[in-house]
C-alpha positions in Angstrom: -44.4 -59.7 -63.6 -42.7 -60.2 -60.0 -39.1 -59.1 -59.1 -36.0 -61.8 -58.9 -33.7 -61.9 -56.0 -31.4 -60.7 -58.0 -33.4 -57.3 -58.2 -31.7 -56.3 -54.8 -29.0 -54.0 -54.1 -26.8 -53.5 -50.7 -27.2 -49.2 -51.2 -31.5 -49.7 -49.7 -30.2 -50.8 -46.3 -29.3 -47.2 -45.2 -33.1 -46.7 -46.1 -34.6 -49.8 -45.2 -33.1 -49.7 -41.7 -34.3 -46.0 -41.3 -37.9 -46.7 -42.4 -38.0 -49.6 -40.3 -36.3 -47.3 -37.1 -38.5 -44.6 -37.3 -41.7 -46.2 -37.6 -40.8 -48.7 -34.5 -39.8 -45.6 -32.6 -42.9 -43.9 -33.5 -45.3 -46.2 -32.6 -44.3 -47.1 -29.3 -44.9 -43.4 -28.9 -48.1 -43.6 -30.0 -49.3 -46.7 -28.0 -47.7 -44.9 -25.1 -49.4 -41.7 -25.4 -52.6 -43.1 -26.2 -52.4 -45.4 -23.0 -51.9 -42.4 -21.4 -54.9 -40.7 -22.0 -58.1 -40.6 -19.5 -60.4 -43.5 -19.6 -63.1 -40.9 -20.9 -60.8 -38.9 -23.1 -60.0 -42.7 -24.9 -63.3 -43.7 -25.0 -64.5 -40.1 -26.5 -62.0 -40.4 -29.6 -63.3 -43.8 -30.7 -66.8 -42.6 -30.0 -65.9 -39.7 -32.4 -64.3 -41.7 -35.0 -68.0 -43.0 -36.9 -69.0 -39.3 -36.7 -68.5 -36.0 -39.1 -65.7 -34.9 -36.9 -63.6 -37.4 -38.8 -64.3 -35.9 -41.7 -63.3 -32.3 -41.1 -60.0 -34.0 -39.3 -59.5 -35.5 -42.7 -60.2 -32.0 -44.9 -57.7 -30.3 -41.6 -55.2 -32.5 -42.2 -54.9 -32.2 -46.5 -55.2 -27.8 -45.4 -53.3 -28.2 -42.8 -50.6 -30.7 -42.9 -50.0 -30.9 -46.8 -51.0 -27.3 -47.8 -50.3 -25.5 -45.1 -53.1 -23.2 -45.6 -52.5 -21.4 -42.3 -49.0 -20.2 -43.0 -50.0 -19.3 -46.8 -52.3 -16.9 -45.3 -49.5 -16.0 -42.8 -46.9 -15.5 -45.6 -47.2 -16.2 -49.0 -43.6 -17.4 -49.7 -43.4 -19.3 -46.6 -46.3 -21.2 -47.7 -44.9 -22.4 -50.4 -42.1 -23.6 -49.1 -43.5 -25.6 -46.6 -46.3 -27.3 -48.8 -43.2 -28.2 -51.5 -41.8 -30.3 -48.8 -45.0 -31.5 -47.6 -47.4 -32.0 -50.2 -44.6 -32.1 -52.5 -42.9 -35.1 -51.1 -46.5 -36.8 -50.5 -47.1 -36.5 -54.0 -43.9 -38.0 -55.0 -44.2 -41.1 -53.3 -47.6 -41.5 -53.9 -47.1 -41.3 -57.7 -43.7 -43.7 -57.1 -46.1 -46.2 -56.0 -48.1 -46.2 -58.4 -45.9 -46.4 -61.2 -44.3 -49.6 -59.7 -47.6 -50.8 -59.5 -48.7 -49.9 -62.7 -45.4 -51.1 -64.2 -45.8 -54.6 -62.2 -49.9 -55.2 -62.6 -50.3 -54.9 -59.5 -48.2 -57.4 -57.8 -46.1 -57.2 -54.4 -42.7 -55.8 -54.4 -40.5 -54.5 -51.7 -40.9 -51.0 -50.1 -37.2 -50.1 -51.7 -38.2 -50.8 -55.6 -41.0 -47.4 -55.1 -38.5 -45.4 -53.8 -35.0 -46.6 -56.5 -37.8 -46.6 -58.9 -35.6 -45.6 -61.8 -32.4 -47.5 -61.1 -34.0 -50.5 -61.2 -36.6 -49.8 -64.3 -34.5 -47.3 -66.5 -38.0 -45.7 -67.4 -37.3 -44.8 -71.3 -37.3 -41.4 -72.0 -40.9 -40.0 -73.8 -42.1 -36.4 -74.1 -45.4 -37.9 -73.6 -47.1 -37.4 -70.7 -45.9 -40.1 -68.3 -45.1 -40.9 -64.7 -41.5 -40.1 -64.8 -42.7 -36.2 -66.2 -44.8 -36.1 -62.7 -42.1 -37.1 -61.0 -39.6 -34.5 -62.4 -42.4 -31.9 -61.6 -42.6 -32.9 -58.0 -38.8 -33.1 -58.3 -38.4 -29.5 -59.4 -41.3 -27.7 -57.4 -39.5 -29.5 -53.7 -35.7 -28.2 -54.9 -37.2 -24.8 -55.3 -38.6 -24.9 -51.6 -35.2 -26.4 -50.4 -33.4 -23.4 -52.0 -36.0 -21.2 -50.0 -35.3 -22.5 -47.4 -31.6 -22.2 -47.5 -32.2 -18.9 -48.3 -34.4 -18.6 -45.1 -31.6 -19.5 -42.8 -28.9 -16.8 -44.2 -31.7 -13.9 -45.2 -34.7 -14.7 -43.2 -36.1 -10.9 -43.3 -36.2 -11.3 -47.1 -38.7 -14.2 -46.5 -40.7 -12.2 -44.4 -39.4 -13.4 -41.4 -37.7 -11.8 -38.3 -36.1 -14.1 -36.3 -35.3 -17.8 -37.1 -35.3 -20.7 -34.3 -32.0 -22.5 -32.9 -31.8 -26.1 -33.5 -31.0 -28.7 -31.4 -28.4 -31.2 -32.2 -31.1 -33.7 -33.2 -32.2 -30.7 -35.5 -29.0 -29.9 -37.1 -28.8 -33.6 -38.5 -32.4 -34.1 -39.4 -32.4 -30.7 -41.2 -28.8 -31.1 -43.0 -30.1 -34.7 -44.4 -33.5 -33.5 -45.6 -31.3 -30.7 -47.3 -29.6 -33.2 -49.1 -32.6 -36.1 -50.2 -33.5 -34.0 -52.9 -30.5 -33.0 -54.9 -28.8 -36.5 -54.0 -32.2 -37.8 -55.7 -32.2 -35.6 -58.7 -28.2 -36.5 -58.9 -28.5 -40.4 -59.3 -31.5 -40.4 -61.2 -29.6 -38.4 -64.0 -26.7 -40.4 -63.4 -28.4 -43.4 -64.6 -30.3 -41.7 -66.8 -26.9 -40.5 -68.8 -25.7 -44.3 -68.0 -28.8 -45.4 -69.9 -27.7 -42.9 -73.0 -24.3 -44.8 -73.1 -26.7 -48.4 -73.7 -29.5 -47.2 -75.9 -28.7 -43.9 -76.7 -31.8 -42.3 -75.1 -31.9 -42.1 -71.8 -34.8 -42.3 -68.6 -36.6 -39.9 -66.8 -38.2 -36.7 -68.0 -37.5 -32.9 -68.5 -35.2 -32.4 -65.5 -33.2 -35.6 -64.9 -33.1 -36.7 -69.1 -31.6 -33.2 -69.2 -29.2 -33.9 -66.4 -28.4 -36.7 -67.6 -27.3 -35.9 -71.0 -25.1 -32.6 -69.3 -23.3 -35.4 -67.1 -22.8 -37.5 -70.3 -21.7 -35.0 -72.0 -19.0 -33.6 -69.6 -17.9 -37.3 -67.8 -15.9 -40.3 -69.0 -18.2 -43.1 -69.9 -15.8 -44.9 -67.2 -16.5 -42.3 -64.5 -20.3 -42.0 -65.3 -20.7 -45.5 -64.9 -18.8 -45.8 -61.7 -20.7 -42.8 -60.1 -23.9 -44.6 -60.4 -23.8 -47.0 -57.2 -21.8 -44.3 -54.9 -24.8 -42.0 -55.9 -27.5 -44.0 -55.2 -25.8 -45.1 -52.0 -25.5 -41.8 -51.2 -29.0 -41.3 -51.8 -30.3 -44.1 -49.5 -28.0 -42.9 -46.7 -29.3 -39.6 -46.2 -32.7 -40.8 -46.5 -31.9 -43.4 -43.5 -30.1 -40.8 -41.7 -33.1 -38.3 -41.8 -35.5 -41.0 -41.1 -33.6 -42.2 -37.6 -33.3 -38.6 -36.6 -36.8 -37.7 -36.9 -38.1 -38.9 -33.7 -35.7 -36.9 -31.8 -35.9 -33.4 -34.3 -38.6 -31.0 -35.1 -39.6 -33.2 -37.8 -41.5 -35.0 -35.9 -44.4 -33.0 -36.2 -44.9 -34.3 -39.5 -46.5 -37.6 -38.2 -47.6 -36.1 -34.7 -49.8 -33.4 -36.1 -52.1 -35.6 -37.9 -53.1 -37.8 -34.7 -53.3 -34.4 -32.5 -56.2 -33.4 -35.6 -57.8 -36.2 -34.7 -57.9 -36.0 -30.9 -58.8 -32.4 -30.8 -61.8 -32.6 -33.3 -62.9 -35.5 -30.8 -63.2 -33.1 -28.1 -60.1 -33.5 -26.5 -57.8 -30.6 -25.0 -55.0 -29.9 -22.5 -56.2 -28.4 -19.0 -54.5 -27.5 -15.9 -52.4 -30.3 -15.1 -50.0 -32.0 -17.0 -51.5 -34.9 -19.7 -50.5 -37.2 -22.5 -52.0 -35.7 -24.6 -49.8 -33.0 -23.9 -47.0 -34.8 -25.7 -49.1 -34.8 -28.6 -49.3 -30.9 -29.1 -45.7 -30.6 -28.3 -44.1 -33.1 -30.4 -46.3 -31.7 -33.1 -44.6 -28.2 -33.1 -42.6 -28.1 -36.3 -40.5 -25.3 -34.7 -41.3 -22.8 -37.8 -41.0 -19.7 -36.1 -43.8 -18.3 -37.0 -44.7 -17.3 -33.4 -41.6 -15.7 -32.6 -41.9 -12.1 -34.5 -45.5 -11.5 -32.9 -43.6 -11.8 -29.5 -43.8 -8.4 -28.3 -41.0 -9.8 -25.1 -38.7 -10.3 -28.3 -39.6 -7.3 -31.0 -40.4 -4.5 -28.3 -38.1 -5.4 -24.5 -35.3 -7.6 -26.6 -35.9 -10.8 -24.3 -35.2 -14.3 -26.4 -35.0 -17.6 -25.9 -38.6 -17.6 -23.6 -40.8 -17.7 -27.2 -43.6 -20.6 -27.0 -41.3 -22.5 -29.3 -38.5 -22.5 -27.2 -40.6 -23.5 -24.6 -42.2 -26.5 -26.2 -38.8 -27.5 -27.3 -37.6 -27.4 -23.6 -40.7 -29.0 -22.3 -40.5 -31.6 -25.0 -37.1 -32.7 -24.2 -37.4 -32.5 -20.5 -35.3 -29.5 -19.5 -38.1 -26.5 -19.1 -37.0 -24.3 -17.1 -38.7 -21.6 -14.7 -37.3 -18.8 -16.3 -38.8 -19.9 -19.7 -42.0 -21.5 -18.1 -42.6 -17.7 -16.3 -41.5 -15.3 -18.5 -44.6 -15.0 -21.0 -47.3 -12.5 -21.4 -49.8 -15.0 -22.6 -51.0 -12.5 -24.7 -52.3 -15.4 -27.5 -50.6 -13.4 -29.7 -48.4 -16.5 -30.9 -50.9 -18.7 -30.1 -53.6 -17.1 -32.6 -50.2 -17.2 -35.4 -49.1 -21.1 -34.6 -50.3 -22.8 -38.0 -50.9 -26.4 -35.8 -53.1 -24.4 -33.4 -51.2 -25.9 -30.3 -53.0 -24.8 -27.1 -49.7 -22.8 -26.0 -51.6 -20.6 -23.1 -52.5 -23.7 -21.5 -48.9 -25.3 -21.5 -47.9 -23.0 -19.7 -50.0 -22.7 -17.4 -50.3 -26.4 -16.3 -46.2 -26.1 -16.7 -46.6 -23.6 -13.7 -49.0 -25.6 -12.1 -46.2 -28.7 -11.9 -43.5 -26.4 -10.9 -45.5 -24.1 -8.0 -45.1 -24.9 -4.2 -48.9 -25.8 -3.0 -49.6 -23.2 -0.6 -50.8 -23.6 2.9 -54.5 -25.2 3.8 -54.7 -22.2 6.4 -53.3 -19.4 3.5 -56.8 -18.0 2.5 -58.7 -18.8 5.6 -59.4 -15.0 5.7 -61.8 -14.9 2.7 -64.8 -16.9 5.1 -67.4 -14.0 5.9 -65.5 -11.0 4.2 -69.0 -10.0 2.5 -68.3 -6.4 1.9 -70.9 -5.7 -0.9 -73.1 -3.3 -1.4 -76.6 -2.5 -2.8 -79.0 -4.4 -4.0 -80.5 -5.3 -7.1 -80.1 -8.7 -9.9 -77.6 -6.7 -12.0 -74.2 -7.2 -10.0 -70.7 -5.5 -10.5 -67.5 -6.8 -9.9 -65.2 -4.1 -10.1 -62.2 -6.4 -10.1 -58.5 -5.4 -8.5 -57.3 -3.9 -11.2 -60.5 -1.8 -11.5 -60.1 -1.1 -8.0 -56.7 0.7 -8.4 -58.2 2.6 -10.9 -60.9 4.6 -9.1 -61.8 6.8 -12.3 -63.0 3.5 -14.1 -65.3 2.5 -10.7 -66.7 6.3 -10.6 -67.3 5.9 -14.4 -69.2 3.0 -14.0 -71.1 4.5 -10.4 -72.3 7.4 -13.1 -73.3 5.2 -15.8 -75.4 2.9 -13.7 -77.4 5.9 -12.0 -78.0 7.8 -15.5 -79.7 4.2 -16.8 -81.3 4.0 -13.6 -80.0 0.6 -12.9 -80.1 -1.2 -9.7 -76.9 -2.4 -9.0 -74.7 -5.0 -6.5 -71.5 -4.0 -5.9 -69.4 -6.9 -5.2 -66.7 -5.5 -4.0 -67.0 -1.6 -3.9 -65.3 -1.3 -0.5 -62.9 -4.6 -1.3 -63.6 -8.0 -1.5 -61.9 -11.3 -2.9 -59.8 -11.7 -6.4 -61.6 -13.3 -9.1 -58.3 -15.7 -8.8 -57.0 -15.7 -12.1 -53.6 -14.1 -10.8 -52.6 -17.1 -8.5 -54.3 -19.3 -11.1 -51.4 -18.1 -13.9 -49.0 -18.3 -11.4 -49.5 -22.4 -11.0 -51.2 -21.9 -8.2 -54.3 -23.2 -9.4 -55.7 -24.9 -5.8 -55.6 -21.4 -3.8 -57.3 -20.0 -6.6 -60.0 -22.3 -6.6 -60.6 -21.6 -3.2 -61.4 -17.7 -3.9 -63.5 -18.8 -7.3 -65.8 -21.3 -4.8 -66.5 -18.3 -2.4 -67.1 -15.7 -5.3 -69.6 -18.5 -6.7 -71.0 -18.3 -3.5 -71.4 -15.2 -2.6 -73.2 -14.5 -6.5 -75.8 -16.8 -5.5 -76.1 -15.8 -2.6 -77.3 -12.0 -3.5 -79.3 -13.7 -6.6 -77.4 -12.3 -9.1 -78.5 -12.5 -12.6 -76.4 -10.4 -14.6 -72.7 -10.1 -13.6 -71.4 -6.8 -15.0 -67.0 -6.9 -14.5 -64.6 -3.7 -16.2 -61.9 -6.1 -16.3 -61.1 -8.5 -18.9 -59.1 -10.8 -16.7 -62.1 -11.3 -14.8 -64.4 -12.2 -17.2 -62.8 -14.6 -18.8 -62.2 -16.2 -15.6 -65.6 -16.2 -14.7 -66.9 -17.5 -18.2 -64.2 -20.3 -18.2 -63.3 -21.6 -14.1 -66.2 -20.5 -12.5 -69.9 -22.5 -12.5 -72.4 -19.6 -12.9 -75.4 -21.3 -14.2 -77.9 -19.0 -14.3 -75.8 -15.9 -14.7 -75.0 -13.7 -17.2 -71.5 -12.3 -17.4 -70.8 -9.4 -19.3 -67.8 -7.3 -19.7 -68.8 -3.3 -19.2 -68.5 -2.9 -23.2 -71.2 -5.2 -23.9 -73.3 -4.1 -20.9 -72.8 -0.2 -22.3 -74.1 -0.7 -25.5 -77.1 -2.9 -24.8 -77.5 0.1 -22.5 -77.6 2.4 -25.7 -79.5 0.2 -27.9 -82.2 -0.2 -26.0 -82.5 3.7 -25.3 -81.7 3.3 -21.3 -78.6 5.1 -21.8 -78.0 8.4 -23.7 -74.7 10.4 -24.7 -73.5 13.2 -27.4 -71.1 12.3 -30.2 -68.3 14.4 -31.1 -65.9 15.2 -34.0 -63.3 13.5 -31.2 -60.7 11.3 -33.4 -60.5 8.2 -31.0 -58.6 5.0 -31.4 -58.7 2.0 -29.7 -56.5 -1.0 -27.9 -57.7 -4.0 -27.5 -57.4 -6.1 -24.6 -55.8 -9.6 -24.8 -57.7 -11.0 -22.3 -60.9 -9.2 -24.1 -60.0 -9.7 -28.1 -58.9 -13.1 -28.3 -59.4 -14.3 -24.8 -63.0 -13.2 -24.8 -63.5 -12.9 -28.5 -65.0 -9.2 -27.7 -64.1 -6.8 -30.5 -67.5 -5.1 -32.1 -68.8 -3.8 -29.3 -66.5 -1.7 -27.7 -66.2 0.1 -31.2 -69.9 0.3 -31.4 -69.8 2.4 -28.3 -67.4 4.2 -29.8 -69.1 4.9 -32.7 -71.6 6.7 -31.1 -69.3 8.9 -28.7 -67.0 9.9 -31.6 -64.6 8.7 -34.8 -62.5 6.1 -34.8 -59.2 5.3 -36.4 -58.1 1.8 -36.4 -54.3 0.6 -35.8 -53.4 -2.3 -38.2 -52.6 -4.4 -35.4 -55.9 -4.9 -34.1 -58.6 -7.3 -33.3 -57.1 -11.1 -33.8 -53.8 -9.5 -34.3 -54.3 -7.0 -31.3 -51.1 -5.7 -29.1 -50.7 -6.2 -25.4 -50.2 -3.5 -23.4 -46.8 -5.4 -21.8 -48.0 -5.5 -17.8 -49.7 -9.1 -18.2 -50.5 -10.3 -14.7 -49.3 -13.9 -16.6 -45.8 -12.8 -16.7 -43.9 -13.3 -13.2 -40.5 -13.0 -14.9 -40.4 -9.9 -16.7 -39.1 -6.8 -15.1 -40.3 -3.3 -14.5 -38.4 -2.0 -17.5 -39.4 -4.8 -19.7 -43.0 -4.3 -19.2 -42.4 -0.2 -19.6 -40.4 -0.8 -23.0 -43.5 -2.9 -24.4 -45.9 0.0 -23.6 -44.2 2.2 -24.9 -44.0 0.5 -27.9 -47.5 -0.1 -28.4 -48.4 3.4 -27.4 -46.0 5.0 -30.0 -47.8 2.6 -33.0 -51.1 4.5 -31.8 -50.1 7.6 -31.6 -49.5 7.1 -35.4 -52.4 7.0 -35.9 -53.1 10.7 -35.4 -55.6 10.0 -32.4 -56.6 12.5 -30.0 -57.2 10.0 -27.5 -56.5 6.6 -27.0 -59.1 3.9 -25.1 -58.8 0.9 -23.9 -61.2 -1.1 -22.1 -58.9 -3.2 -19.7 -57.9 -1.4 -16.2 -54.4 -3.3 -16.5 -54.1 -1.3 -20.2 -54.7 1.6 -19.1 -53.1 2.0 -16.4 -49.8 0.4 -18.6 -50.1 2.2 -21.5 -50.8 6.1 -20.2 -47.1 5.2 -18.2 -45.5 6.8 -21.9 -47.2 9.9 -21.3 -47.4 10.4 -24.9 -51.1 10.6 -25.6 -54.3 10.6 -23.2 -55.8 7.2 -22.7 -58.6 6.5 -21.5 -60.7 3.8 -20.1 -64.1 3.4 -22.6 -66.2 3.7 -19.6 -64.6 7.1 -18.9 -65.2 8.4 -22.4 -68.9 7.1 -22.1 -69.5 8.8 -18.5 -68.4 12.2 -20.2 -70.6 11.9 -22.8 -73.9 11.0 -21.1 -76.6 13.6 -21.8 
C-alpha cells in the first residue's frame, strides 16, 4: 500500500522545515569541526573506527546518552527525568517508524506520516497489545519527566538540586517548545481519537489518548471537536519546528554533539593546551544540567556565581568568555569528576588562559641557567617544591624520615631552586613554564636520578603529565612513606590518636592517590572518614589555579571545609598537600597537620 498525494496536509511544514533546518545547520558543523581537526588526530578516529573502541562508544552512548547512567547514580530522580526525554522520545519514534512501516509493508513514505502517525491512520482502538499501547506508554512515562522538570525550575532543592542554570535566549525558546511537544502531542492525538468516536463509535489510540479522547467527546460539541482537530495538530507541528530550529543555537544541542564527542574521545582524542576543534565538540555537548554547579565550593562555601564550568562553557561556546569567568576557578575536578558527559573542563580552561595571557619576555627566565643549588647525593631525589618550601616543618619532617630509613637522598632544591612550573602553566602562561620544566628535566638527569620523591601534589602531577622523565620514578611522599613501612626500612608506634584526613585535589583526583596515605595512617593511629572524600574530596580553597578569587574568598572556603572535619570528632586533621595545610590550619579550629609530620613523630 503507498500513500496518495492527497495524504498531505499544510500543518507538517512547521516540522518539515525544522527537521530539514536543523540537520543542514548541524552538519555544516560537523564537516567544519572535523576539518578542523589535526591531520593525525583525523586519521586516528578512522583508524579507530574497525576497532573495539567502537564498540564501547556504542554501549557509552545507549548509558550515557539515552540512560543517562551517570546522573542516575548522581540522583535518582534526576535520572529519570532525563532518560524520559531521552530514551523516552528515542523510543517513541523508533516505535512510530515501525508501525508505519508495518502498517505500509514496508514501502516509502514521507518523514511526516511517522511522526502524524494517528491523524492520518486513525489506528482503531484494541486492548490488545498493540503499537498505539507502546506509544501511550512512551507518551505517559515523557509527560511525567516534563512535569519533573517543571517542577525542577520552581523547587529545584526538592529534586535534589541546589542551584539551577540561567538560560540564554536561544534556551528560553528551545526549552518553552520542548515543554510543549508532549502535551500538544497527547492533545491532538485524543482529539482525533474522540473525532474518530463521532464516525465509528470507537475511537484510536490506547489507554491514555482513547481515554482523552472520550473525556473531550464527552464535554465538546461534536462541531467544536471536529474543528479543534487541524488547529491541534498544527499546533503540534509548530512547536516541533520551533524546537528543532532552536536547537543549534540552545543547550539542546548536546543531544546530537555528545554522541560524535564519544566517538572521538574513545579514539584517543583529547583537548590540550591550546585551543582545538575538537574543543567545540566538548562544549556544544554540555547540556547545561547543572549538575556541576552544587559541588562548586566558589558557589556553596565564598557565594561567587556565574564563574561555574557551565557558565563558562556557555560563554566560551558563544564567543563572549570572559577573564573573570576564564580565571576565577579552583580547578579542583570537583565538577569535572560530577559532569555526566565527562567534558575535559580542567583543560578548557586552561588552554582558555593560554589564548588570553600576554607571552612573556624571551629574556624573563634567563636567570634559571646554572642556579644548581642541590644538595647531596644519592639515586633517590627530593623536590621539596615552593609550597613545601614555605612550610619548613614538612622539609624537616621529610630530612628525619630519610635519615631514620637510612636513605641517600638529593635534595633538589633544599636551599631554593626552580618551580616545577605548574603555577605559570595555570595561569596561561604555558611557554615560560616550559622553560623551567626543560631545566628541571635537566638538572634530574643530570644528578642520575632514579626515584623522584616531591611532598607536593601540584608537583607531581606536573612531573607525571608535562615533564619527560623516562627512566624516573616519581612518587608523592605518601607513596614513598609506606613502601618505606612495608618493606620494614621505616618504623613508628601507633596510637589510640583519632585522625582524619583531607585529600588533596591535585593528589585524589589529579593523581588518583587515595589508599596510601590512609595506609600510613593506619599504622600511626585511627582514622575517621568525612563523607566527602576520595572522588568526592573537598579543596582546601587556596588553589594556585585560581587568579581571581580574593583573600576572603579563599579564607571562607577553608573554613568551610575545616568546620565539616571537625565534625567528625578528630583530634587532628592531616593533609598531605603543603598548599592544604597551610589553607586549612588559617581557621584555627582544629590542629592539622601535614602526614609527613605525623609520621616523623612517630618513628621509633
Amino acid at each position: 500500500m503507498e500513500l496518495e498525494f492527497d495524504h498531505f496536509r499544510y500543518f507538517v511544514l512547521p516540522f518539515m522545515t525544522g527537521v530539514i533546518f536543523l540537520f543542514s545547520v548541524i552538519l555544516i558543523k560537523y564537516i567544519k569541526w572535523f576539518i578542523g581537526l589535526k591531520a593525525e588526530e583525523r586519521k586516528r578516529f578512522w583508524k579507530s573506527l574497525p576497532t573495539k573502541s567502537t564498540w564501547t562508544s556504542i554501549k557509552e552512548v545507549f548509558n550515557e546518552s539515552l540512560i543517562h547512567r551517570k546522573i542516575w547514580k548522581t540522583n535518582p530522580v534526576l535520572g529519570y527525568m532525563h532518560t524520559s526525554f531521552a530514551l523516552g522520545w528515542f523510543l517513541l519514534i523508533l516505535v512510530g517508524w515501525l508501525e508505519t512501516q508495518v502498517y505500509f509493508h514496508w514501502h516509502g513514505v514521507p518523514l511526516y506520516v511517522d511522526i502524524f502517525f494517528t491523524y492520518y491512520i486513525h489506528p482503531v482502538f484494541e486492548r490488545a497489545f498493540n503499537f498505539s499501547l507502546i506509544k501511550d506508554a512512551l507518551l505517559l512515562i515523557i509527560l511525567i519527566g516534563v512535569g519533573m522538570a517543571l517542577f525542577k525550575r520552581i523547587r529545584s532543592r526538592a529534586m535534589g538540586m541546589k542551584r539551577t542554570t540561567k538560560h540564554t535566549t536561544g534556551d528560553r525558546i528551545a526549552l518553552t517548545a520542548l515543554w510543549f511537544i508532549f502535551p500538544a502531542r497527547l492533545i491532538a492525538e485524543s482529539v482525533t481519537s474522540g473525532v474518530v468516536q463521532l464516525d465509528n463509535g470507537i475511537g484510536s489510540g490506547s489507554f491514555l489518548t482513547h481515554t482523552g479522547g472520550e473525556i473531550l467527546a464527552a464535554i465538546l460539541p461534536q462541531q467544536v471537536l471536529l474543528g479543534a482537530e487541524l488547529p491541534a495538530w498544527w499546533f503540534y507541528s509548530i512547536v516541533l519546528g520551533i524546537f528543532f530550529v532552536a536547537m543549534p543555537f540552545s543547550r539542546y544541542m548536546h543531544i546530537f554533539t555528545e554522541v560524535p564527542l564519544i566517538f572521538l574521545r574513545n579514539s584517543g582524542i583529547h583537548s590540550g593546551t591550546k585551543e582545538s576543534s575538537y574543543d567545540k565538540f566538548q562544549t556544544n555537548a554540555c547540556s547545561r544540567c547543572g549538575i556541576c554547579i552544587d559541588p562548586c565550593q566558589l558557589q556553596s562555601a565564598a557565594g561567587i556565581n556565574g564563574v561555574q564550568s557551565v557558565y563558562f562553557l556557555r560563554d566560551r561556546r558563544y564567543g563572549h568568555l570572559t577573564e573573570q569567568v576564564a580565571n576565577n576557578c579552583l580547578m579542583c575536578g570537583r565538577c569535572e569528576q560530577a559532569c555526566p558527559v565527562g567534558i575535559e573542563l580542567n583543560t578548557l580552561r586552561l588552554n582558555s588562559r593560554e589564548k588570553m595571557a600576554v607571552p612573556c619576555d624571551e629574556n624573563r627566565y634567563s636567570y634559571i641557567k646554572g642556579r644548581d643549588l642541590s644538595q647531596g647525593s644519592g639515586n633517590v631525589g627530593y623536590f621539596a617544591g615552593c609550597m613545601t618550601l614555605l612550610t619548613p616543618k614538612i622539609l624537616m619532617a621529610m630530612d628525619k624520615i630519610f635519615n631514620a630509613a637510612e636513605e641517600k637522598v638529593w635534595w633538589a632544591d633544599k636551599d631554593g631552586g626552580v618551580c616545577c612550573g605548574r603555577p605559570l602553566k595555570l595561569s596561561g602562561e604555558v611557554e615560560a613554564a616550559r622553560k623551567m620544566m626543560d631545566y628541571n628535566v635537566d638538572l634530574f638527569k643530570k644528578h642520575n636520578i632514579t626515584t623522584l620523591v616531591t611532598s607536593c601534589p601540584i608537583c607531581l602531577k606536573t612531573f607525571r603529565e608535562d615533564y619527560d622523565l623516562q627512566g624516573i620514578e616519581v612518587l608523592h611522599h605518601s607513596q614513598y612513606i609506606e613502601r618505606l613501612i612495608a618493606s620494614g626500612r621505616l618504623h613508628v608506634s601507633e596510637t589510640d590518636t583519632l585522625y582524619t584526613y583531607h585529600d588533596p585535589c591535585e593528589l585524589g583526583r589529579g593523581c588518583g592517590i587515595y589508599d596510601e596515605p590512609r595506609s600510613v595512617v593506619s599504622h600511626i593511629g585511627k582514622l575517621k572518614e568525612l563523607n566527602e572524600n576520595r572522588e568526592k574530596g573537598l579543596c582546601c580553597g587556596s588553589s594556585i589555579a585560581n587568579i581571581a578569587i580574593t583573600d576572603e574568598g579563599q579564607r571562607k572556603i577553608g573554613e568551610s571545609v575545616t568546620a565539616a572535619f571537625v565534625k567528625t570528632g578528630a583530634d587532628s586533621l592531616i593533609t598531605a598537600c603543603p598548599l592544604c595545610k597551610k589553607a586549612l590550619s588559617r581557621s584555627r579550629t582544629m590542629p592539622v597537620y601535614d602526614l609527613a609530620e605525623i609520621v616523623a613523630g612517630a618513628i621509633n
